[in-house]
C-alpha positions in Angstrom: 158.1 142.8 85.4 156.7 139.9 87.7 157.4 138.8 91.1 157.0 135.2 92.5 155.3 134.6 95.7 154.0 131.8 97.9 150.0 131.4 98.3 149.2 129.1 100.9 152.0 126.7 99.7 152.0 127.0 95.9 154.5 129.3 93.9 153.1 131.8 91.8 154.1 133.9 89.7 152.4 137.4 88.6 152.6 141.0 87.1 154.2 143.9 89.3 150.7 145.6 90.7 148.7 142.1 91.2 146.4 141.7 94.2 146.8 138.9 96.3 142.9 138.1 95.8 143.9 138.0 92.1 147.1 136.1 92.6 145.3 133.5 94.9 142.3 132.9 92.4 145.5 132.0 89.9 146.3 129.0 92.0 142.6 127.3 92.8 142.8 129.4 96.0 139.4 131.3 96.5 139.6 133.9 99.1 135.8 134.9 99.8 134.8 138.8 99.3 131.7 141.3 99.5 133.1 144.7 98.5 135.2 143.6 95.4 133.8 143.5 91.9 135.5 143.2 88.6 135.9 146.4 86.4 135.8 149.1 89.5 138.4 150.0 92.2 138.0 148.3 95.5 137.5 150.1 98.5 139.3 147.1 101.3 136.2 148.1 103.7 134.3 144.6 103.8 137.1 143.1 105.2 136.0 139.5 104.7 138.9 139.0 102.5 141.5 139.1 105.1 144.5 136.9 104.8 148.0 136.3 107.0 151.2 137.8 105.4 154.4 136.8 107.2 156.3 139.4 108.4 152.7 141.8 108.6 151.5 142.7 112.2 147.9 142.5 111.6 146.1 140.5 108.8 145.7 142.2 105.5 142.9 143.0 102.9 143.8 140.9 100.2 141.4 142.5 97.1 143.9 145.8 97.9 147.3 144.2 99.0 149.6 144.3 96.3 152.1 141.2 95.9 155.9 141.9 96.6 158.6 139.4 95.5 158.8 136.5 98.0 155.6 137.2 99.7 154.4 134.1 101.6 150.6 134.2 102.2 148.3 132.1 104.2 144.6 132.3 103.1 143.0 129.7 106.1 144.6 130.4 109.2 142.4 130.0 112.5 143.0 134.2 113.3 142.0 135.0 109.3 139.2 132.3 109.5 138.0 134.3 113.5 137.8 137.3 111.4 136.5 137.3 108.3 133.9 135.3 109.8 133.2 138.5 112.7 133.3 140.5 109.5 130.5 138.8 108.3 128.5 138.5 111.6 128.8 142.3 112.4 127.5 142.6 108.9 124.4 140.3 109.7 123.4 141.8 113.3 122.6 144.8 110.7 120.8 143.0 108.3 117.5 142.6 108.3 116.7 139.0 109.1 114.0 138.7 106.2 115.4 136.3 103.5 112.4 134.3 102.7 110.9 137.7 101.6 113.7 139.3 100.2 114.3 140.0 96.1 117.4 138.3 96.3 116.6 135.4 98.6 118.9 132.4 97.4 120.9 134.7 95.0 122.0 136.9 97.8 126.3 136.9 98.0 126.1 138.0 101.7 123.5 134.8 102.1 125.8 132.4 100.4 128.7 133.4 102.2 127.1 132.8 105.8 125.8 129.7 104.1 130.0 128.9 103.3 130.6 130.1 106.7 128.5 127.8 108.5 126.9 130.6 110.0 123.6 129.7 111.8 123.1 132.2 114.3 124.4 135.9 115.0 125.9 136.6 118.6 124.7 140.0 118.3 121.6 141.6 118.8 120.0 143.6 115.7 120.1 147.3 117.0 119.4 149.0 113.5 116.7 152.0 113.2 114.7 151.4 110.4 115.1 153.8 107.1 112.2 154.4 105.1 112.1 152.2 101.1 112.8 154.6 98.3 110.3 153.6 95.9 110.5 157.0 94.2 111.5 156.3 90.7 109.7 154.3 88.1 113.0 151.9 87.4 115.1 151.1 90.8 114.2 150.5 94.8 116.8 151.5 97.5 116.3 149.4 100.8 119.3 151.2 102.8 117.9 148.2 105.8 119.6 146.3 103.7 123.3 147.6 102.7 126.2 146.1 104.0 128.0 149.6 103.0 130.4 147.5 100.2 130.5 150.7 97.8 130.1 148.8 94.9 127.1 150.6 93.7 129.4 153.9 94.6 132.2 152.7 92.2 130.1 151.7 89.4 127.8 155.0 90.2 131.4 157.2 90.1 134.1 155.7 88.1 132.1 153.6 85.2 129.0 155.9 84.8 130.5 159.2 85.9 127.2 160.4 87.3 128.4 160.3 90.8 124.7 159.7 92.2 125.4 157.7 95.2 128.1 158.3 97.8 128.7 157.4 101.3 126.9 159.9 103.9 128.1 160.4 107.4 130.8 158.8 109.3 131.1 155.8 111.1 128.2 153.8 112.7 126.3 156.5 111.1 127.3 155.8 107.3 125.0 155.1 104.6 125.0 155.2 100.9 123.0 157.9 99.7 122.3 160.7 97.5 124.2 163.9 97.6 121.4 165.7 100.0 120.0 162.2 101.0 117.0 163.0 98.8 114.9 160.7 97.5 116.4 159.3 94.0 113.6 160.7 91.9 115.1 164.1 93.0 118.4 163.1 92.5 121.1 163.3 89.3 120.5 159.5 88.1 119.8 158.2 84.7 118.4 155.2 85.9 120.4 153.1 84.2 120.4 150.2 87.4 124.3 149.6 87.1 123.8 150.0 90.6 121.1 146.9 91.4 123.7 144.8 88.8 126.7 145.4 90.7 124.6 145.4 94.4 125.6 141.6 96.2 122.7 142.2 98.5 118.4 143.4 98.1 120.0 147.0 99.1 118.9 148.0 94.9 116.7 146.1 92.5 114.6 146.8 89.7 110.8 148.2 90.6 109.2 145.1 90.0 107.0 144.6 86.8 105.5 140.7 87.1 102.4 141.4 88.9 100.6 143.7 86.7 102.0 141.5 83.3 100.0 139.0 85.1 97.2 140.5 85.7 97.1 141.5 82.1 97.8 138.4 80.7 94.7 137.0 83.5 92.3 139.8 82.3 90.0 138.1 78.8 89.1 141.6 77.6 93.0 142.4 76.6 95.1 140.9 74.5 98.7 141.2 75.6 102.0 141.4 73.1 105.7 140.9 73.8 108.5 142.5 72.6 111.8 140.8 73.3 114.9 142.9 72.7 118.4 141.6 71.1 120.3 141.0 74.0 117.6 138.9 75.9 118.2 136.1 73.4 122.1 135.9 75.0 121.6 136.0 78.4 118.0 135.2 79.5 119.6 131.2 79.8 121.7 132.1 82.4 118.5 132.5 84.6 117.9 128.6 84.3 122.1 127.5 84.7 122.9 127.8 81.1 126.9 129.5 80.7 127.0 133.4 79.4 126.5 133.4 75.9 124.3 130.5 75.4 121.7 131.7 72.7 118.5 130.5 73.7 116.0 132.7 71.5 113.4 129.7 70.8 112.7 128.5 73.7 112.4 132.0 75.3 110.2 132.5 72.3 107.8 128.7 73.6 108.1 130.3 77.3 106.3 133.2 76.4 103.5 131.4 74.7 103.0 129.1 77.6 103.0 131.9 79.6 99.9 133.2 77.9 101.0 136.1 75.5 98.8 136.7 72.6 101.6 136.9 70.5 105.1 136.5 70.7 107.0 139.4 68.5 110.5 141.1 68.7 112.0 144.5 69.6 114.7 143.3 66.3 112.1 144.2 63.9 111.5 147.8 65.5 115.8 147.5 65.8 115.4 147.3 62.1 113.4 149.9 61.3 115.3 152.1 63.4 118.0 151.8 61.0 115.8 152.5 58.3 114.9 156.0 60.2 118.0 156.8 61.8 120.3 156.4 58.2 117.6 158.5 56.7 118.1 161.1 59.1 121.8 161.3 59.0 121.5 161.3 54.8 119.0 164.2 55.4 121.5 166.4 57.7 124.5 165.1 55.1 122.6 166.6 52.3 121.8 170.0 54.2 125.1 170.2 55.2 127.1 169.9 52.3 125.1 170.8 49.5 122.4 173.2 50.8 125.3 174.5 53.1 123.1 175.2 55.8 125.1 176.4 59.0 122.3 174.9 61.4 123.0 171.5 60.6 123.6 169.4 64.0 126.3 167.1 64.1 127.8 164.8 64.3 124.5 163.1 64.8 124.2 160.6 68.3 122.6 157.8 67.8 119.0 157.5 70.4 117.7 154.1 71.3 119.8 154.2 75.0 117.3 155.8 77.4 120.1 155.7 80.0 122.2 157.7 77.4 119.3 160.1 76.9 118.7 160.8 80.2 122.7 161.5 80.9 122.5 163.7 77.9 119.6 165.9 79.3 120.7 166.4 82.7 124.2 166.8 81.4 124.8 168.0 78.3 121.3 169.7 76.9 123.6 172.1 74.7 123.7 168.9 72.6 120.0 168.1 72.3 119.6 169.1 68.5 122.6 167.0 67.9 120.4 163.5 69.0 118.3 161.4 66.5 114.8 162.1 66.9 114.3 158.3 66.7 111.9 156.8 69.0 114.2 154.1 70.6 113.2 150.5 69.6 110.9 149.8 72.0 109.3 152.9 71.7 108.7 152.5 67.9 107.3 149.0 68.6 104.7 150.1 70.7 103.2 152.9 68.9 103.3 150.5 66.2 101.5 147.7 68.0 98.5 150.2 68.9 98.4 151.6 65.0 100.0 149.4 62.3 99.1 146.1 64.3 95.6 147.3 65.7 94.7 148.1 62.2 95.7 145.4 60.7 94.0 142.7 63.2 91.3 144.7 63.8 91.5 144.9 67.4 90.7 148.1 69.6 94.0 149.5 70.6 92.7 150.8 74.2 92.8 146.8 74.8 96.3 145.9 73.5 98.7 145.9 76.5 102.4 145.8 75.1 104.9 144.3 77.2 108.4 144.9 76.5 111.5 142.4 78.2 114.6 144.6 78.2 118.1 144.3 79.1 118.0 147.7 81.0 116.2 149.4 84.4 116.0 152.7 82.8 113.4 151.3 79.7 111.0 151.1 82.9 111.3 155.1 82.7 111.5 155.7 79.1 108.5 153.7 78.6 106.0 156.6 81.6 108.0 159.6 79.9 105.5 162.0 78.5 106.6 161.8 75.3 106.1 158.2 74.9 102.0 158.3 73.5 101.8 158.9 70.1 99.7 156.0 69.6 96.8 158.0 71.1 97.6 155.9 74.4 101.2 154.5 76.3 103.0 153.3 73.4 104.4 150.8 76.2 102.6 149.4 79.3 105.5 147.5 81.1 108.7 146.6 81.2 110.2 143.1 82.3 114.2 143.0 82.5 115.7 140.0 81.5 115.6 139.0 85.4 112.3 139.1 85.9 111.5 137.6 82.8 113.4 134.2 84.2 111.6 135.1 87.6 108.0 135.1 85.6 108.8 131.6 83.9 110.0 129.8 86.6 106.9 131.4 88.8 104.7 129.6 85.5 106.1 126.6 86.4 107.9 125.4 82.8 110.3 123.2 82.4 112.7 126.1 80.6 115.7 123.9 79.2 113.1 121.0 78.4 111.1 123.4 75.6 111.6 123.5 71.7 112.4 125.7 70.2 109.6 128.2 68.8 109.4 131.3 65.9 108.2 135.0 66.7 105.0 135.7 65.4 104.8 137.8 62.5 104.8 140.7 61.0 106.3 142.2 63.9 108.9 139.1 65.0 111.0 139.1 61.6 114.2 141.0 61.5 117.9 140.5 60.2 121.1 140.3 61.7 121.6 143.7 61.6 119.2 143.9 64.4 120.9 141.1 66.5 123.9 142.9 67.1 121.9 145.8 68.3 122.8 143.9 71.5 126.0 145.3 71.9 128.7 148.7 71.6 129.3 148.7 68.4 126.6 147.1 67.0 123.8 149.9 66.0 126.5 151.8 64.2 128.1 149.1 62.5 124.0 148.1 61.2 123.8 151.9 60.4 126.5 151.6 58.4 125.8 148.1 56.6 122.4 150.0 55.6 123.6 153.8 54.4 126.4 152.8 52.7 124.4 150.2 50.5 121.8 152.8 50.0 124.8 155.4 48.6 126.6 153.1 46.6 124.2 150.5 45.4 127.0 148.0 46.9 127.6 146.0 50.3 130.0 147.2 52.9 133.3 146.4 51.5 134.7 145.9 55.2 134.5 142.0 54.7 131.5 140.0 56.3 129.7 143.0 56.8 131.4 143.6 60.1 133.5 146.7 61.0 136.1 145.6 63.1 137.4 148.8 64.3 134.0 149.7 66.5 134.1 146.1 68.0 135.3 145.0 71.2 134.9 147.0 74.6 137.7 149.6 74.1 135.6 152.1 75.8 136.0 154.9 73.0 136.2 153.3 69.8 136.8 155.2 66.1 136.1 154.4 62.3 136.1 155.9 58.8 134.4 155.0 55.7 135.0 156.8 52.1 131.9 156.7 49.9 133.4 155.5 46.3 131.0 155.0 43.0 127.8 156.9 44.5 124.7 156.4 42.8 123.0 159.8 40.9 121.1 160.5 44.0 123.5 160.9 46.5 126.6 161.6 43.7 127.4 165.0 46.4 128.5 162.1 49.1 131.4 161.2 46.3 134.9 160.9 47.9 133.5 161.8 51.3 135.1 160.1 53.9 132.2 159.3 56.9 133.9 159.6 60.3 132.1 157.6 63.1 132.5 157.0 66.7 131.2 154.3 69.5 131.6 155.4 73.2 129.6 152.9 76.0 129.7 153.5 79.8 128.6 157.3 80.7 131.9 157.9 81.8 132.9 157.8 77.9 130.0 159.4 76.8 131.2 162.5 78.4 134.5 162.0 76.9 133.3 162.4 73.6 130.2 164.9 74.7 133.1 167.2 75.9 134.9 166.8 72.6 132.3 167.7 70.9 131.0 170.6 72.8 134.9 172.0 72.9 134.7 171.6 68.9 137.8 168.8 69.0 135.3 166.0 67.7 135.6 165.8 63.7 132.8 163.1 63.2 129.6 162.9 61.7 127.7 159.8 63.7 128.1 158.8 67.0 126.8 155.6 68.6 126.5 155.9 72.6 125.1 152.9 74.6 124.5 153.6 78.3 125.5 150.4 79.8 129.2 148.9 79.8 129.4 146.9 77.0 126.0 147.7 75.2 122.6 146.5 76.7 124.6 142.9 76.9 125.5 144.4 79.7 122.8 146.3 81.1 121.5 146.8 84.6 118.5 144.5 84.3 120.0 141.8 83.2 121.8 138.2 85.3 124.1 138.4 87.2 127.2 138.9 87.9 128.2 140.9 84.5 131.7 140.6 84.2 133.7 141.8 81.0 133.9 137.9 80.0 130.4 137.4 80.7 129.9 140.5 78.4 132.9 138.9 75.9 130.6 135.7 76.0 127.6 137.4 75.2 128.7 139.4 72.2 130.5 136.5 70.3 127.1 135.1 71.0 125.7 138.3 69.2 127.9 138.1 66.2 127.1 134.1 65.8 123.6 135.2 65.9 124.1 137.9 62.7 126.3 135.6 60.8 123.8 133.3 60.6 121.0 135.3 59.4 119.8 134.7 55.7 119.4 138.3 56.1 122.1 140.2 57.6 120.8 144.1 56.8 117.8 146.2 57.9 116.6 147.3 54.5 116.4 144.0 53.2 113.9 143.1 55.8 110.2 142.3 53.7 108.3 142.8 57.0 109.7 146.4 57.3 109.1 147.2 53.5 105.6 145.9 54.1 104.9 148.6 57.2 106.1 151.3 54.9 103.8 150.1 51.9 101.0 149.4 53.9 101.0 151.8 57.0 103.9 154.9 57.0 104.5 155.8 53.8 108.0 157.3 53.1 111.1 156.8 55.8 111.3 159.7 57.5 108.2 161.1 56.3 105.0 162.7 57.7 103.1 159.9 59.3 106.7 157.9 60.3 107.5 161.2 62.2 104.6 161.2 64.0 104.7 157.5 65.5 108.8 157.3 65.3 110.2 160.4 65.8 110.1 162.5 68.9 112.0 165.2 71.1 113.6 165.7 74.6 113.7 168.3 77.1 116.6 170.1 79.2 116.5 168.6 83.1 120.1 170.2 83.8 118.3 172.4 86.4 
């Protein structure tokens, strides 16, 4: 059903259940707003989008007023005008006054909409006591100084993630968003997985910043620095200089980072590729034990790994499910053990000086990289993490021309990889390379799905099912004849646990599971531009899949650069030394 109503003079005409802030934006009519974000419920509190509706005694909040049939609304009156712009100044007289020094200073929402506002001065005095910086964790920053008290971060913490880490506190003037006890976040439930900072329109949240001590690496003669750049940099990194979502700008990201002053110039696609190579052997090896050794003790299905924020979820939620996880080292974390072995080996170089960088889509890399776990090298497998933010922040601090650069190739061994790697980027993606890879390796053929995609798993349906039926096996994997593989994609926490329950309940009949953290796969993760919106996410997965299609190589086994590390350096997949560098385990932090 639809209903037609009247928007500051224009007809429109819209579903049953439309807001007016939806309806208005459907006409040209932009009605301004601070606690509203796509994708999570809105809570009316900001109340900057208030708007006339005849026949209403007060002015209403239009992000949470549903349209009626013959609704006549007026978006610019003098009293809606008077108030959203108190809203905003109330809002300011508790803001701290800093902007020139602030994270978010000229990408700030509440900063542009004074700015729309002609706002120039506030009429009330700044009466705020100030609360302590959480720097607790090694990923995000809370300044509280600065919240306007929107609840985005609340939403996206509760309803997307299902974590329910941040919630408001208190009542009234005496509200803040906090953590259930108001404990520090490194005490807290969080994954770290910065949906938060993404969704944050103010400094409130924001990545622990990484650019100073890159620099000072890349300043210091006696180390030679390395970057890794993961798949779904390439996709978004040129919306930092004005480019739309989607715009694949993988050379000249590639020329950035050698003016910048890296060493060399490699990419987290080639460690995406070999984590394919690991991963399939893994689930072949539990296949085998499971149906022809019939051991009982076999885990699965098998979950994929390379999502820190999925692995963190999983420990502090789900532990019973540990043995179920790949012991893959994510990506990243292959890369740099790799880089301080295979690489220092073969250049000759002293590993305690390689410094490995990493630029990632995601906050919660920044922990995965410090976790124990991570130094099998003999030293941190990674030093730091950049997101794709403060990669654009680090360029434009360089002073290049970003749009103006050619376009440049990774450096290899480490920089070549295949498509299979590119769509890495996104839900969907590892299993559908997982399955490109094991299914050749078992039947000696391609993946008969056409194009090598597998529709079913693509898209961002948030839970998301396949099956494949192994036909014409070769000798060596003959028991996997007529076996029909059952896999499933979940992405967002709050669909993780979905399928974690079904699993745990014994309702889950599948024998792989991909789970990315992040809505949408790491196109969408917390460290990367904003806004992400699910057509900014659309934009950069079609982006993904050009990328892939036009690969000469399109599958991870194919990859010479990965058949030359096993040659020359790990041996077997899966094998002793591989298992060493590759492989590693996680712990129970439910308590």
């Amino acid at each position: 059903m639809a209903v037609t109503l009247t928007i500051d003079r224009q007809k429109v005409t819209v579903p049953v259940g439309t807001t007016v802030l939806d309806a208005a934006r459907q006409v040209g009519v932009v009605i301004p707003t601070l606690c509203h974000f796509p994708g999570v419920s809105s809570p009316g509190s900001c109340r900057v989008c208030l708007v006339e509706i005849q026949g209403a005694r007060t002015l209403q909040p239009a992000c949470v007023t549903a349209v009626s049939e013959g609704m006549v609304v007026r978006t610019s009156t003098k009293s809606a005008r008077d108030a959203r712009r108190l809203s905003v100044e109330l809002m300011l007289a508790n803001h701290p006054w800093d902007c020139n020094a602030c994270v978010r200073n000229g990408q700030c929402e509440l900063q542009d909409l004074a700015q729309e506002m002609g706002i120039t001065e506030v009429r009330f005095p700044y009466t705020r006591e100030e609360i302590p910086v959480d720097r607790s964790t090694p990923a995000l920053v809370r300044d509280m100084n600065k919240c306007i008290l929107c609840r985005r971060c609340v939403a996206v913490c509760q309803e997307i993630q299902g974590v329910g880490t941040l919630a408001p506190r208190a009542r009234g003037f005496e509200t803040v968003i906090g953590t259930g006890s108001g404990e520090e976040l490194a005490e807290a439930v969080c994954v770290q997985c910065g949906q938060c900072a993404a969704v944050c329109p103010v400094g409130a949240i924001y990545e622990k910043d990484s650019i100073e001590p890159v620099w000072a690496a890349l300043d210091d003669p006696t180390k030679h620095v390395v970057v890794q750049t993961a798949p779904a940099i390439r996709a978004a990194l040129g919306e930092c200089f004005g480019c739309e979502p989607g715009t694949v700008v993988t050379g000249k990201m590639v020329a950035a980072l050698r003016r910048v002053g890296f060493d060399r110039v490699f990419d987290t696609n080639f460690s995406a590729d070999l984590t394919i190579i690991e991963e399939g052997t893994e689930l072949l090896s539990r296949l085998k034990k499971a149906l022809v050794d019939k051991d009982p003790g076999v885990a699965l299905p098998m979950f994929t790994s390379c999502s820190p924020g999925w692995i963190n979820y999983m420990e502090q939620f789900y532990p019973e499910l540990i043995r179920n996880i790949s012991t893959c080292k994510s990506p990243q974390q292959m890369f740099g053990a790799l880089a301080k072995t295979y690489y220092a080996q073969r250049e000759g170089l002293d590993p305690k000086n390689i410094v490995v960088v990493s630029v990632m889509p995601c906050t919660a890399k920044k922990f995965e990289c410090l976790r124990d776990e991570m130094n099998d090298s003999g030293y941190q497998d990674v030093d730091y993490v950049l997101t794709t933010r403060e990669l654009g922040q680090l360029i434009k601090e360089a002073g290049i021309d970003f749009l103006s650069l050619p376009d440049e190739e990774q450096d290899t061994p480490m920089g070549m990889s295949t498509g299979a790697a590119d769509i890495f980027a996104n839900t969907g993606g590892v299993m559908e390379a997982a399955l490109r890879t094991v299914y050749e390796i078992v039947t000696g053929r391609e993946l008969p799905t056409g194009n090598l995609h597998v529709v079913p798993i693509q898209g961002l349906d948030g839970l998301k099912e396949a099956s494949l039926t192994f036909t014409g096996c070769v000798p060596e994997w003959s028991f996997l004849e007529g076996v029909t593989a059952r896999v499933a994609v979940a992405h967002g926490l709050s669909n993780a646990h979905k399928v974690c329950q079904m699993v745990v309940d014994g309702k889950a009949q599948y024998h792989f599971i991909e789970v990315m953290c992040c809505p949408g796969g790491c196109i969408g993760g917390g460290g990367q531009p904003r806004p992400t919106t699910d057509e900014v996410r659309k934009a950069r997965i079609r982006a993904v899949y050009r990328e892939d299609e036009g690969r000469p190589m399109r599958k991870s086994h194919v990859n010479p650069a990965i058949t030359q590390v096993y040659k020359e350096f790990l041996g077997e997949p899966n094998g002793h030394k591989a298992h060493e560098l590759l492989h590693t385990h996680y712990q129970d932090r439910k308590a």
